[in-house]
C-alpha positions as CSV (number, residue, x, y, z in Angstrom):
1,X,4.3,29.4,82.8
2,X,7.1,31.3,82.1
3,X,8.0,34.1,85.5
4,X,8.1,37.4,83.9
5,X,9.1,40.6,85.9
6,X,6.8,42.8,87.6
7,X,7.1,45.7,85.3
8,X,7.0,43.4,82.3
9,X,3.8,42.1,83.3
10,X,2.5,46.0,84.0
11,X,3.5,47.0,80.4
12,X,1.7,43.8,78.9
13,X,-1.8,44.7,80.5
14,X,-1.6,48.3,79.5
15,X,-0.9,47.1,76.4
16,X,-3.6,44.7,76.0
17,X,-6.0,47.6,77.2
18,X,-5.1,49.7,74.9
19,X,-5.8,46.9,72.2
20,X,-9.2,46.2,73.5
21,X,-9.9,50.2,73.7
22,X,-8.7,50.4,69.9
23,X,-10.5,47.9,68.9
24,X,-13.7,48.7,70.6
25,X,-13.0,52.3,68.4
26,X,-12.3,51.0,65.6
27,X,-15.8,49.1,65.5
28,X,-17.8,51.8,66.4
29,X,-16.2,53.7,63.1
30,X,-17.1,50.5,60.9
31,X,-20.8,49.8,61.8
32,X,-19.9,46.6,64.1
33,X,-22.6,48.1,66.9
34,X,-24.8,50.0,64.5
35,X,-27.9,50.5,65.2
36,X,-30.4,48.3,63.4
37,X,-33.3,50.6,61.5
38,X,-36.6,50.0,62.4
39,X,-39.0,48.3,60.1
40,X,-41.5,51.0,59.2
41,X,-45.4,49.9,58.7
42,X,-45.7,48.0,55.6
43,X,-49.5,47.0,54.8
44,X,-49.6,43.4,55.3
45,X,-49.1,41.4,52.0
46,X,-52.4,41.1,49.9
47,X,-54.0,36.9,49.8
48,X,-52.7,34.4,46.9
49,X,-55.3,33.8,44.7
50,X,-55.1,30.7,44.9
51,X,-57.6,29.5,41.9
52,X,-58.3,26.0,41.1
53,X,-55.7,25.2,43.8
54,X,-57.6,26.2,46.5
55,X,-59.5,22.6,46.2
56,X,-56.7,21.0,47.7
57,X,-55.7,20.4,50.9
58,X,-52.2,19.4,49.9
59,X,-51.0,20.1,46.4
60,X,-47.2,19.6,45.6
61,X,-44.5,19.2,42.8
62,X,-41.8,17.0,44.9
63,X,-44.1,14.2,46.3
64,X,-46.3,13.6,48.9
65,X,-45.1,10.9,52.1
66,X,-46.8,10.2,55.1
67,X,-45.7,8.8,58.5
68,X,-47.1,5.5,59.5
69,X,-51.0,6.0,59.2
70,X,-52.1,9.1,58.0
71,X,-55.3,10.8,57.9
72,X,-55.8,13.2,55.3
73,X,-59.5,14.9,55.3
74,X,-59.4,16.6,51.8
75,X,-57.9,16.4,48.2
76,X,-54.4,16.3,47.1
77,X,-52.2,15.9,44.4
78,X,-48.7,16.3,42.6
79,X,-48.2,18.2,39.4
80,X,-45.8,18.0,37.1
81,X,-44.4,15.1,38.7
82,X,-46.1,11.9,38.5
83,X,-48.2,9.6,40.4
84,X,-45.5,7.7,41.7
85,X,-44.4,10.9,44.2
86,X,-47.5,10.0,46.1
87,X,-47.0,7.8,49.0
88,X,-50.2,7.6,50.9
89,X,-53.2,5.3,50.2
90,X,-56.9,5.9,49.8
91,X,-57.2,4.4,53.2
92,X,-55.6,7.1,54.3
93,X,-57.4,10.1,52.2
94,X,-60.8,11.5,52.6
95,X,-61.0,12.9,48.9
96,X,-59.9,12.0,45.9
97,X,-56.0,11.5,45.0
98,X,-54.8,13.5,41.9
99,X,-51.9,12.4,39.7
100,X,-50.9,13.6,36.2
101,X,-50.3,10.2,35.0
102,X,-51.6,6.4,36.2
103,X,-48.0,5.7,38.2
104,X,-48.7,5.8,41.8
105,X,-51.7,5.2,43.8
106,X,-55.1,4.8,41.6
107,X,-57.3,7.8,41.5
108,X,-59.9,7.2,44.2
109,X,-62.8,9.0,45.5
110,X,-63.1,9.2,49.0
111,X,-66.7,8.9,51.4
């Protein structure tokens, strides 16, 4: 470290506050510490309709995976992808595995 006079060093820390001081200014003009507005009181958003959908307990267009042994207690499916997205097994599904096409796992009804 480099010995710097007395006054020197003085000089330096004024200047430094008067940097920090200016800054601290300057943000206050250009919305840095704002205030964030409230959110007013929206209604809650209204249910999805859901249709024909609402059979399924998992329904997807990018695939369906599992890890290890599943247990899936319902329908599901993959549309407009095909069958072979689906990676579980009827073993693993109580209810019947959709596909649009025969790749993948064989349509099966579940017990």
């Amino acid at each position: 470290m480099l010995a710097t006079h007395p006054r020197e060093e003085e000089q330096m820390k004024r200047v430094l506050a008067i940097l920090i001081a200016l800054s601290l200014v300057m943000s206050m003009f250009t919305g840095v510490f704002a205030p964030v507005p409230k959110a007013r009181g929206f209604a809650s958003p209204l249910p999805v309709n859901l249709l024909s959908a609402s059979d399924f307990v998992i329904l997807s267009e990018s695939g369906i995976t599992d890890a290890n042994l599943s247990t899936i207690t319902g329908n599901i499916g993959t549309y407009p992808i095909t069958g072979a997205a689906i990676h579980v097994t009827c073993a693993e599904v109580t209810g019947t595995i959709y596909s649009s096409d025969a790749a993948g796992p064989l349509p099966c009804q579940g017990d």
